[in-house]
PyMOL CGO cylinders between C-alpha atoms (Angstrom):
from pymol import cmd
from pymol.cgo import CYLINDER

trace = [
    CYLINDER, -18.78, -36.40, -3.02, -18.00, -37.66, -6.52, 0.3, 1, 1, 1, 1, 1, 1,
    CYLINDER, -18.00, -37.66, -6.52, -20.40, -38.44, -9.26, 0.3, 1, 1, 1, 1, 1, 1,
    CYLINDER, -20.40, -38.44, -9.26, -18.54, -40.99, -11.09, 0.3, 1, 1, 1, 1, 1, 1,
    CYLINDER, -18.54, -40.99, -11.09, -18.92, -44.34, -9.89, 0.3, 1, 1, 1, 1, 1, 1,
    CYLINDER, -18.92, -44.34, -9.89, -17.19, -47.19, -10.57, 0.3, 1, 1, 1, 1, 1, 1,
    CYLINDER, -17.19, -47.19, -10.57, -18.45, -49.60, -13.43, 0.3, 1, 1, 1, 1, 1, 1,
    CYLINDER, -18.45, -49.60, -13.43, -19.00, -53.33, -12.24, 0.3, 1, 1, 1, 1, 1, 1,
    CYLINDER, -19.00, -53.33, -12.24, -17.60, -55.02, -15.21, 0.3, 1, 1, 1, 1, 1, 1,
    CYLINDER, -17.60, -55.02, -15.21, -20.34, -58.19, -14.69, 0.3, 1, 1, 1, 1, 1, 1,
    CYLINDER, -20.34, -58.19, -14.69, -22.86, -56.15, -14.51, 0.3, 1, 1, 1, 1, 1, 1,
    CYLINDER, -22.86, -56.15, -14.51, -22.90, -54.76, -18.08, 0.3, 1, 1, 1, 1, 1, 1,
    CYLINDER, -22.90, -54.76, -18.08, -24.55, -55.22, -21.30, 0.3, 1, 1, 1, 1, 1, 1,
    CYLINDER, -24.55, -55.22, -21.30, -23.19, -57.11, -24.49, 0.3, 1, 1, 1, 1, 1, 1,
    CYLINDER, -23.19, -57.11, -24.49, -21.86, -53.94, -25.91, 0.3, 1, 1, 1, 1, 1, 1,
    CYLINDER, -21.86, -53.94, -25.91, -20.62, -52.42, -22.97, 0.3, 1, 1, 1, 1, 1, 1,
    CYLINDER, -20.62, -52.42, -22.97, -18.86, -56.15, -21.97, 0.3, 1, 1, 1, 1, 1, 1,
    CYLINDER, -18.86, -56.15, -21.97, -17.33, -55.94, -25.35, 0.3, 1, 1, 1, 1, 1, 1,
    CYLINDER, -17.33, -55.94, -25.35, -16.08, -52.39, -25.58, 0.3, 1, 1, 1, 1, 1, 1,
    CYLINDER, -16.08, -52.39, -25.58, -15.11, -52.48, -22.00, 0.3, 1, 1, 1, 1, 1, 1,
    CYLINDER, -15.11, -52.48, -22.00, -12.67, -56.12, -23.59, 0.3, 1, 1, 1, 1, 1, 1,
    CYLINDER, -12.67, -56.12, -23.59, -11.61, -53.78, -26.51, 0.3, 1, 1, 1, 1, 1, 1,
    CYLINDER, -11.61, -53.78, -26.51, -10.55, -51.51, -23.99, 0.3, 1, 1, 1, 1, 1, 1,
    CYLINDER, -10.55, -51.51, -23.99, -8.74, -53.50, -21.30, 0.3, 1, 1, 1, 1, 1, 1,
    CYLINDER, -8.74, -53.50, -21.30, -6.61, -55.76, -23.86, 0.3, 1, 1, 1, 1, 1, 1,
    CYLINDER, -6.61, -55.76, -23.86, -5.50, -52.22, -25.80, 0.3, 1, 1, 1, 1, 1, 1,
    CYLINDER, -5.50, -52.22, -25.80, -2.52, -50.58, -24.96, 0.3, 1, 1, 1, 1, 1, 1,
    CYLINDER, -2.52, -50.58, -24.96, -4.38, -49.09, -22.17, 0.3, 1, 1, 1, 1, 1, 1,
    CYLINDER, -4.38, -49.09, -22.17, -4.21, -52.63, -20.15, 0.3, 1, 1, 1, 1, 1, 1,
    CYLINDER, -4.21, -52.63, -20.15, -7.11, -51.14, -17.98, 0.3, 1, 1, 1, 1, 1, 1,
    CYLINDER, -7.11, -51.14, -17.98, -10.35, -49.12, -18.55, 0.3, 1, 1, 1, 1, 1, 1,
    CYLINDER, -10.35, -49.12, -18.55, -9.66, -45.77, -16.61, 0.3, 1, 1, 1, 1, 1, 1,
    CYLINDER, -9.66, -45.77, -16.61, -12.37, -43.77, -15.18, 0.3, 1, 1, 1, 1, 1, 1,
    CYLINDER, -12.37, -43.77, -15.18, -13.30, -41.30, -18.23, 0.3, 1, 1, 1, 1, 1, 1,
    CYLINDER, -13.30, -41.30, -18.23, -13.59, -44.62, -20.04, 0.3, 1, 1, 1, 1, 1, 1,
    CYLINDER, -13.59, -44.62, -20.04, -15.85, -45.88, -17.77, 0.3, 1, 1, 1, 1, 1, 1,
    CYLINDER, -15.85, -45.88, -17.77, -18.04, -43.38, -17.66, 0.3, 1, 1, 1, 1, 1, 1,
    CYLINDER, -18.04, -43.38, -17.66, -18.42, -43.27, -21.41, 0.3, 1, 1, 1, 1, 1, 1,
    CYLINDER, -18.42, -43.27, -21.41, -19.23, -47.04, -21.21, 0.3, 1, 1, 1, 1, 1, 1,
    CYLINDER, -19.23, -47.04, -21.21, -22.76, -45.52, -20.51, 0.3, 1, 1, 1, 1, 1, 1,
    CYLINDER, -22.76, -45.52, -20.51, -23.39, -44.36, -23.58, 0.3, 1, 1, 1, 1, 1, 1,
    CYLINDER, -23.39, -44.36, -23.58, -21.38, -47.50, -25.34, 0.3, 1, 1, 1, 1, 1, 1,
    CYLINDER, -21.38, -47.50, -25.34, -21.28, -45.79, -28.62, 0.3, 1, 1, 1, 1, 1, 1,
    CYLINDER, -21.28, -45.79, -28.62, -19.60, -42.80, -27.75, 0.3, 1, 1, 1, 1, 1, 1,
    CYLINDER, -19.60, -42.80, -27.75, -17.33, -44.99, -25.54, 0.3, 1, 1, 1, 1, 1, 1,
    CYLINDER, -17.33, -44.99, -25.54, -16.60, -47.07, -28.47, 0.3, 1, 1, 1, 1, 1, 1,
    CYLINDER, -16.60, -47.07, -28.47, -15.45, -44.34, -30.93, 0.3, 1, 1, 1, 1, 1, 1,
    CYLINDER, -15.45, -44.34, -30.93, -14.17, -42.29, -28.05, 0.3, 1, 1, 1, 1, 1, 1,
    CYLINDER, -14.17, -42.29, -28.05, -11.63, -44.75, -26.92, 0.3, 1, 1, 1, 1, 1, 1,
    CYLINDER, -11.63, -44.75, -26.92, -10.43, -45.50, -30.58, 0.3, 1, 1, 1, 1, 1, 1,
    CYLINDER, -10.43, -45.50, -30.58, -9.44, -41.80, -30.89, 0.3, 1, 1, 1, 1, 1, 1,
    CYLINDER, -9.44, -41.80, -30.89, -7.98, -42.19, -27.26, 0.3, 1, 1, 1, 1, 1, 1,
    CYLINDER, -7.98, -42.19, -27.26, -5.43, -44.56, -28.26, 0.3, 1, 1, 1, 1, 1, 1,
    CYLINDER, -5.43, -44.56, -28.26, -4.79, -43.01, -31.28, 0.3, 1, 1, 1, 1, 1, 1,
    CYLINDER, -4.79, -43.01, -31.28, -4.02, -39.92, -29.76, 0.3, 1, 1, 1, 1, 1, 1,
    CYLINDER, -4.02, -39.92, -29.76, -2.26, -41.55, -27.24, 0.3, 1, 1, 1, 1, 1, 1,
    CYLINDER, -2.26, -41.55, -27.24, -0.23, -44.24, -29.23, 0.3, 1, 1, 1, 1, 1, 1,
    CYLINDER, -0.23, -44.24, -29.23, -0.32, -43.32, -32.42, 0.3, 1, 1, 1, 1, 1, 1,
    CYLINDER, -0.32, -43.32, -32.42, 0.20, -40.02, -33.88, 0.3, 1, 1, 1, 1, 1, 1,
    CYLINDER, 0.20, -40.02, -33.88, 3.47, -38.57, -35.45, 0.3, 1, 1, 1, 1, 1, 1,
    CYLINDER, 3.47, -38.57, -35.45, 4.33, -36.64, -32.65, 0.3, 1, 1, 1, 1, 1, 1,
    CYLINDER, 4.33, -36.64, -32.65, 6.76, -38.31, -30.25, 0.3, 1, 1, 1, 1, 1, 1,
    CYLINDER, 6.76, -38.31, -30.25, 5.46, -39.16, -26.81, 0.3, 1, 1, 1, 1, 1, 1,
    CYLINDER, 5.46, -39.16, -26.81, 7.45, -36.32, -25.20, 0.3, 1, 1, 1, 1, 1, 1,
    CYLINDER, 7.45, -36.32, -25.20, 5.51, -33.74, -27.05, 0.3, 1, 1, 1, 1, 1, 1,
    CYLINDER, 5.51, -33.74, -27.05, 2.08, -35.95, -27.05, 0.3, 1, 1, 1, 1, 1, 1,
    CYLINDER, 2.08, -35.95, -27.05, 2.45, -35.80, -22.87, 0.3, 1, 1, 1, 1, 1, 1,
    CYLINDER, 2.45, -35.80, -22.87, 3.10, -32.02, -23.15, 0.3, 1, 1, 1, 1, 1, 1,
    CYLINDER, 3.10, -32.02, -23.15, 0.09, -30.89, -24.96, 0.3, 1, 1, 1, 1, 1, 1,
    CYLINDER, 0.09, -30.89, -24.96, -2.09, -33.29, -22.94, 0.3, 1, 1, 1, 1, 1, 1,
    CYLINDER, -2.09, -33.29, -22.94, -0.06, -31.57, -19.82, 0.3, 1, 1, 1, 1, 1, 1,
    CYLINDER, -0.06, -31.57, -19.82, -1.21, -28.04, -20.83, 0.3, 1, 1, 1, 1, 1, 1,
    CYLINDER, -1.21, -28.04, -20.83, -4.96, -29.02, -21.95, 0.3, 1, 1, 1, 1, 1, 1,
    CYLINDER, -4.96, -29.02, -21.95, -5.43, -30.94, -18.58, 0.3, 1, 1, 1, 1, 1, 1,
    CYLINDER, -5.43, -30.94, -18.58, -3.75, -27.65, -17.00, 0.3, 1, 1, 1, 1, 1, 1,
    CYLINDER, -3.75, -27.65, -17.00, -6.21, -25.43, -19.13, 0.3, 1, 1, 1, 1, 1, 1,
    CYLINDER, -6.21, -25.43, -19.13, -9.32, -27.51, -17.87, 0.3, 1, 1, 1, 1, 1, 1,
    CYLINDER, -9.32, -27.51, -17.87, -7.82, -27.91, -14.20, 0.3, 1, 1, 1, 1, 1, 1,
    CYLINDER, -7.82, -27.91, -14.20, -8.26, -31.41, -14.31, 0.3, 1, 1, 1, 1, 1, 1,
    CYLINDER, -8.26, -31.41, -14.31, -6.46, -32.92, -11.51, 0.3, 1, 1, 1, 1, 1, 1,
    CYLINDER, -6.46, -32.92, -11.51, -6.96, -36.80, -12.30, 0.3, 1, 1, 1, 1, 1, 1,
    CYLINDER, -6.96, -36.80, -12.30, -5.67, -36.12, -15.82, 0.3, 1, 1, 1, 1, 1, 1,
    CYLINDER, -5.67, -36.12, -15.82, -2.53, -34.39, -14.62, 0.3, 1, 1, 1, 1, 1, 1,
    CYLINDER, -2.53, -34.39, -14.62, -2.19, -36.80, -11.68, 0.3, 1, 1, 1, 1, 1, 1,
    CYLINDER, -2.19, -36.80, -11.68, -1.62, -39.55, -13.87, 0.3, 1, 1, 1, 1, 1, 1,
    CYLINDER, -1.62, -39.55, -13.87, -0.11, -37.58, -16.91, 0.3, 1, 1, 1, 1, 1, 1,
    CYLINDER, -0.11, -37.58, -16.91, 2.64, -36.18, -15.23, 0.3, 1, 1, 1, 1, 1, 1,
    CYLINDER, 2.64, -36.18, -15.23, 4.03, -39.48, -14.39, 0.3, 1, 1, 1, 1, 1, 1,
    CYLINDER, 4.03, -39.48, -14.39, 3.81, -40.42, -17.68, 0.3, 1, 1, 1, 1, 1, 1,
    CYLINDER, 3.81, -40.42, -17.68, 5.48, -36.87, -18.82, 0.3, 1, 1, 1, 1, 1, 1,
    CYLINDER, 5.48, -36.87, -18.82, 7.98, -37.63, -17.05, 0.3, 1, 1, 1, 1, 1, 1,
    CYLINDER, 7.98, -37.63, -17.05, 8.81, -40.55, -18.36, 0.3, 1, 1, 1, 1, 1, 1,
    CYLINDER, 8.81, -40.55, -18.36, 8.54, -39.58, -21.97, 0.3, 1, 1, 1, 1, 1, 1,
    CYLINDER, 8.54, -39.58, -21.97, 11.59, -37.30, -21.17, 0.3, 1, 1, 1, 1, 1, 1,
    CYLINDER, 11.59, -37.30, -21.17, 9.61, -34.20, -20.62, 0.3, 1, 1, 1, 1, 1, 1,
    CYLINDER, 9.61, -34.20, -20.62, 12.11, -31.99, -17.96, 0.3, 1, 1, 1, 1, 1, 1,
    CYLINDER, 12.11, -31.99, -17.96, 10.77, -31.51, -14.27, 0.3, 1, 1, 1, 1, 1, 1,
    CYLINDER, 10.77, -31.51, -14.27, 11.09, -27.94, -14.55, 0.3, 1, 1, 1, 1, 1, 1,
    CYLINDER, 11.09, -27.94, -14.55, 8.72, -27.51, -17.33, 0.3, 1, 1, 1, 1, 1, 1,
    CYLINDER, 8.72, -27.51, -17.33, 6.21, -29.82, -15.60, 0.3, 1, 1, 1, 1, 1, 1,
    CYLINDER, 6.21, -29.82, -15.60, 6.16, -27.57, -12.56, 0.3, 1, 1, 1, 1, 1, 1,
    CYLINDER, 6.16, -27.57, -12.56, 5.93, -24.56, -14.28, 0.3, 1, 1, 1, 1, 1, 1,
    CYLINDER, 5.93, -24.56, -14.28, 2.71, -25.92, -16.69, 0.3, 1, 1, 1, 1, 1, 1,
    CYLINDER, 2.71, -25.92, -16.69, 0.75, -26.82, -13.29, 0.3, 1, 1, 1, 1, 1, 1,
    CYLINDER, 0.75, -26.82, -13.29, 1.58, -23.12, -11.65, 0.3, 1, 1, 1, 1, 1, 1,
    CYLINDER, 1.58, -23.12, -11.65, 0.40, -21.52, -14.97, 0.3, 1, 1, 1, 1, 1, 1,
    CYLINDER, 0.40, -21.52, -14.97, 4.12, -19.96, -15.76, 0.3, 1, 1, 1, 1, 1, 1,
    CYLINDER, 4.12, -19.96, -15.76, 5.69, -20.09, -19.09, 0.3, 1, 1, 1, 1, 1, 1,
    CYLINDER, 5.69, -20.09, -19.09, 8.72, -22.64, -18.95, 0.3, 1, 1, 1, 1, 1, 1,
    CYLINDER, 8.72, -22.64, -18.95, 12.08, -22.05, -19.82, 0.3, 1, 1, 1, 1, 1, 1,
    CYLINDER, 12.08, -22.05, -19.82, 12.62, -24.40, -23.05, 0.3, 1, 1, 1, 1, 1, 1,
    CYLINDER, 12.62, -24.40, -23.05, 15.36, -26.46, -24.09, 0.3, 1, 1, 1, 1, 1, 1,
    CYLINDER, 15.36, -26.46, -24.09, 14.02, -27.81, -27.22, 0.3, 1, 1, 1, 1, 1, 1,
    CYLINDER, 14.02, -27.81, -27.22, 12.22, -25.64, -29.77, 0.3, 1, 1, 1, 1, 1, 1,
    CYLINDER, 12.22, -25.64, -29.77, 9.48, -28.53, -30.33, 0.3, 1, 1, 1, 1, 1, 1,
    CYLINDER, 9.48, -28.53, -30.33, 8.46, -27.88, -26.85, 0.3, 1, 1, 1, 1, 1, 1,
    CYLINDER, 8.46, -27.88, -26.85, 8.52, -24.50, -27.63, 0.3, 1, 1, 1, 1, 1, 1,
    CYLINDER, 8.52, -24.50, -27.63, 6.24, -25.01, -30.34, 0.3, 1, 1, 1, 1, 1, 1,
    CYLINDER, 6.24, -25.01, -30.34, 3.96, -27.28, -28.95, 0.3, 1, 1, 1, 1, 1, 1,
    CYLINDER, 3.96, -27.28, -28.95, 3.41, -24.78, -25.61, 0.3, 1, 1, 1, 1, 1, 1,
    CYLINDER, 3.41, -24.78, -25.61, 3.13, -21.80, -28.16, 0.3, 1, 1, 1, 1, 1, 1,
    CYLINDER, 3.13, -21.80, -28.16, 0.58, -23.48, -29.97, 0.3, 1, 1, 1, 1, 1, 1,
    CYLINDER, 0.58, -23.48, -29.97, -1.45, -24.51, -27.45, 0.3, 1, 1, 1, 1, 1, 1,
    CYLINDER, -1.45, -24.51, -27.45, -0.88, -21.76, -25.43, 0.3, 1, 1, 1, 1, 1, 1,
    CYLINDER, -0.88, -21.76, -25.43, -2.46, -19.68, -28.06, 0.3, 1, 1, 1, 1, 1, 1,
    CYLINDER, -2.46, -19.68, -28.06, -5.10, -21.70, -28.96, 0.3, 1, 1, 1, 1, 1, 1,
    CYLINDER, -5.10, -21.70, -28.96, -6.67, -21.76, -25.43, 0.3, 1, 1, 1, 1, 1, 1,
    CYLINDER, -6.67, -21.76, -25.43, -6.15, -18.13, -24.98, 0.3, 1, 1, 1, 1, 1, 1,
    CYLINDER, -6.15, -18.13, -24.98, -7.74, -16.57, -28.13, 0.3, 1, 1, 1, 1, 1, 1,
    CYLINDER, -7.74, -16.57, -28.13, -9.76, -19.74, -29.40, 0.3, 1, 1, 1, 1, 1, 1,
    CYLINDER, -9.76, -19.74, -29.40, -7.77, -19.84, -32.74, 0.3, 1, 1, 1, 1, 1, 1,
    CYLINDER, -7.77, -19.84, -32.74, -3.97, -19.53, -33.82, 0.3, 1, 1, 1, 1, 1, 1,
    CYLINDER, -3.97, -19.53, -33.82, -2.64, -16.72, -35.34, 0.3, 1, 1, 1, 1, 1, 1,
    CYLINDER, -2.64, -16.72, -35.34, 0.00, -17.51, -39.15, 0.3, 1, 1, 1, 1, 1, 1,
    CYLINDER, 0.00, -17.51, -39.15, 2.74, -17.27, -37.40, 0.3, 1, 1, 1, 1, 1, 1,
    CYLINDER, 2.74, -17.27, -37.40, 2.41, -19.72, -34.88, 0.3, 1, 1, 1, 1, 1, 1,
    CYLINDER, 2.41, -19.72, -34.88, 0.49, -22.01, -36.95, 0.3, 1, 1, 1, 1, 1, 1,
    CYLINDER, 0.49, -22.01, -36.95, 3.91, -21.71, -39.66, 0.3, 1, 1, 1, 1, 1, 1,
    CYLINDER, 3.91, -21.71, -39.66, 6.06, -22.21, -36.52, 0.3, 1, 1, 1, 1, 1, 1,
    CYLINDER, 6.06, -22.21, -36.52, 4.37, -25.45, -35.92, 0.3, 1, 1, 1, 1, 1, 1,
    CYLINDER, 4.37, -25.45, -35.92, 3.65, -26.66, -39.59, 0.3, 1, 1, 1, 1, 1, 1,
    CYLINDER, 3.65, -26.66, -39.59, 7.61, -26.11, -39.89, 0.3, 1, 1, 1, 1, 1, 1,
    CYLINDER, 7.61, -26.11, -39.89, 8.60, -27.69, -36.73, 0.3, 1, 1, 1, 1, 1, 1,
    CYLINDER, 8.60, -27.69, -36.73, 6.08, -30.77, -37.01, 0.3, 1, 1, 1, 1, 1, 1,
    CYLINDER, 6.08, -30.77, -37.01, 4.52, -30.63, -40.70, 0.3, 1, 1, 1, 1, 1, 1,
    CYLINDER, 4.52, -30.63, -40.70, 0.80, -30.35, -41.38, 0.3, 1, 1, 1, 1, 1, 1,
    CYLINDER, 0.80, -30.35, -41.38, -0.09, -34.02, -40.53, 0.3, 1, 1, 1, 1, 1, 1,
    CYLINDER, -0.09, -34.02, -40.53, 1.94, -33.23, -37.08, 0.3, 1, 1, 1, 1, 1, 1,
    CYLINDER, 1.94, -33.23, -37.08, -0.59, -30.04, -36.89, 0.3, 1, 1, 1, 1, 1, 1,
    CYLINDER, -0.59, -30.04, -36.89, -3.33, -32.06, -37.25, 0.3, 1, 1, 1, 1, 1, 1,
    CYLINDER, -3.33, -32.06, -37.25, -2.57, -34.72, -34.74, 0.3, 1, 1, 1, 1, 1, 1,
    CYLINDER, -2.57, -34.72, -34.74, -1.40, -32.08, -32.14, 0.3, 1, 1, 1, 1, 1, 1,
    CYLINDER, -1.40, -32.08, -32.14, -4.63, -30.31, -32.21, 0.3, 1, 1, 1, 1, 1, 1,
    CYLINDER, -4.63, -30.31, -32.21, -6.51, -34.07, -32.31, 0.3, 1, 1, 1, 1, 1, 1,
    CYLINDER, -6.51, -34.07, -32.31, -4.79, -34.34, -29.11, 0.3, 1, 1, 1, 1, 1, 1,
    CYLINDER, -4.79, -34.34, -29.11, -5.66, -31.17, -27.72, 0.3, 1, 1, 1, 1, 1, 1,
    CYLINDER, -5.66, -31.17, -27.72, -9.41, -32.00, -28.57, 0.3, 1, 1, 1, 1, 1, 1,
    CYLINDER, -9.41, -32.00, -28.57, -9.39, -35.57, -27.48, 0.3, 1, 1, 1, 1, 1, 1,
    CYLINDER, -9.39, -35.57, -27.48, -7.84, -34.65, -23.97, 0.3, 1, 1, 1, 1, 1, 1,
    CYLINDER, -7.84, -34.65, -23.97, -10.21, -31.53, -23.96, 0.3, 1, 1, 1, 1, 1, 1,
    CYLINDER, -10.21, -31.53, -23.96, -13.35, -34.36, -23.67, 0.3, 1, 1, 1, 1, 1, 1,
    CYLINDER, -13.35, -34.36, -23.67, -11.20, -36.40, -21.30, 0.3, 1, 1, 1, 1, 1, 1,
    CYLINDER, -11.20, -36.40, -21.30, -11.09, -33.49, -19.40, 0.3, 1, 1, 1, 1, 1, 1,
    CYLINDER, -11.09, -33.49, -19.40, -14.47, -32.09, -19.34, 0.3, 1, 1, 1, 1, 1, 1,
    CYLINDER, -14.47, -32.09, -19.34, -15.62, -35.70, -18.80, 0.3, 1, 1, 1, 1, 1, 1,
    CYLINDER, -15.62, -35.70, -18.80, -13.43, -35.85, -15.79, 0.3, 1, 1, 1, 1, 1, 1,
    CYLINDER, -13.43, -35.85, -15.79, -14.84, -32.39, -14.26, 0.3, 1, 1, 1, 1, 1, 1,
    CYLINDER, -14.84, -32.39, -14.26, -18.20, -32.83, -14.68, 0.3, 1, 1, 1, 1, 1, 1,
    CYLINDER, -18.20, -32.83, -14.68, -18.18, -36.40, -13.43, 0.3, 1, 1, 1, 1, 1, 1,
    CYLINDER, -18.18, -36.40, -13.43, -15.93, -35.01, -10.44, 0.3, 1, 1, 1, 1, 1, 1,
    CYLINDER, -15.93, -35.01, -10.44, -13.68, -38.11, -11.07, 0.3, 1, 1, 1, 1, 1, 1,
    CYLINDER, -13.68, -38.11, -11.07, -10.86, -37.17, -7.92, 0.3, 1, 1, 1, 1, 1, 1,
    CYLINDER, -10.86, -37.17, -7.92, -7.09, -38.83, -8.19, 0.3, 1, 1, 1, 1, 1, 1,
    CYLINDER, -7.09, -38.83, -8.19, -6.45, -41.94, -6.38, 0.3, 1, 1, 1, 1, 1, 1,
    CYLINDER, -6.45, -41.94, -6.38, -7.13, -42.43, -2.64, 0.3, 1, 1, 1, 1, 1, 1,
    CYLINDER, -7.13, -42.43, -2.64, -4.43, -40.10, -0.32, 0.3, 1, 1, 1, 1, 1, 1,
    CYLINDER, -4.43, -40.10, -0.32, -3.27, -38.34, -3.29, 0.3, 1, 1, 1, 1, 1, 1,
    CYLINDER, -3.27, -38.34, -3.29, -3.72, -34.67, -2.67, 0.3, 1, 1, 1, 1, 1, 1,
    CYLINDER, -3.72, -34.67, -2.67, -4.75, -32.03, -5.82, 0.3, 1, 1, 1, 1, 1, 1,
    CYLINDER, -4.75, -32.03, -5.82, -1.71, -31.35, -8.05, 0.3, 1, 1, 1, 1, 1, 1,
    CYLINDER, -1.71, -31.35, -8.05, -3.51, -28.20, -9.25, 0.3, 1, 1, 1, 1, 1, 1,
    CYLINDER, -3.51, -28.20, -9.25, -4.13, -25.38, -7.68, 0.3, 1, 1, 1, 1, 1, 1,
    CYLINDER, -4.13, -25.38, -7.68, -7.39, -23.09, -9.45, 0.3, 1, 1, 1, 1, 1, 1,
    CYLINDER, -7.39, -23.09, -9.45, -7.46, -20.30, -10.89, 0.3, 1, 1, 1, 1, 1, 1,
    CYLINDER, -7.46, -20.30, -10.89, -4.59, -17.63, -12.73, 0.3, 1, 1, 1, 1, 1, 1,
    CYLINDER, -4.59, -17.63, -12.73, -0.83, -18.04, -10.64, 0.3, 1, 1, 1, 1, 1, 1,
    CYLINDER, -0.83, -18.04, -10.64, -0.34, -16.08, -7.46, 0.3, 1, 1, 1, 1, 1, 1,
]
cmd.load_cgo(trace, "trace")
């Protein structure tokens, strides 16, 4: 059983009608479920989503390296409807099949490209000791540049409240899709 439940988008308030419009004719096209359920509290929904599509859309990182860190904080988090759909889009970015697979089974990828590198590094430290140490925060400030620092860990932090949302809300992928996660460390 799921606590999320789908919003009824007649049966909502001025604001809600208006941010849930602000939403749907962004470059979302839709109002996904974490969206929704912010919609309940329509000021956090309305700054919320902002961030959302400037995370998403927006910063200087290129969408390859955008879908990776949102890969490894949905991974961190175990949330399954965030990697559902974000793998697709991963995928598409140009993100290589073999590094998707090993992100959801909690193994470090082999890397290609030393952004990737330095995008799994960073993260990967991040969520393991809760800060980064100099010399992966110089690897990244010399692979991406401070402002690419700052939007990667925006990111991280925007897809970290996506992701909580999700879990608490126990928001499960679409209908016959089964759990791309598994929980827990790798066997």
């Amino acid at each position: 059983m799921t606590r999320y439940k789908e919003l009824d988008p007649a049966a909502l308030d001025a604001d809600q009608k208006r941010i849930w419009q602000e939403i749907a004719s962004g470059p979302r096209g839709s109002v996904p479920a974490p969206l929704q359920i912010w919609l309940r509290s329509p000021v956090l929904a309305e700054n919320a989503q902002r961030l959302g599509a400037f995370c998403r859309y927006g910063t200087v990182l290129e969408p390859r390296l955008s879908e990776l860190a949102i890969l490894l904080t949905a991974r961190h988090w175990t949330a399954h409807y965030e990697w559902h759909h974000h793998e697709v889009f991963a995928r598409k970015a140009g993100l290589d099949e073999a590094v998707i697979a090993a992100i959801a089974a909690r193994r470090p990828p082999a890397f290609a490209r030393e952004d990737e590198r330095a995008v799994y590094e960073f993260c990967q430290v991040f969520y393991r000791d809760h800060r980064v140490d100099d010399a992966t925060y110089a690897r990244a400030v010399a692979q991406f540049g401070e402002r690419g620092v700052v939007d990667l860990v925006g990111i991280m932090g925007y897809y970290a409240l996506i992701s909580m949302t999700l879990n608490v809300f126990e928001v499960p992928v679409p209908d016959g899709a089964a759990l791309p996660l598994r929980e827990g460390s790798p066997a």
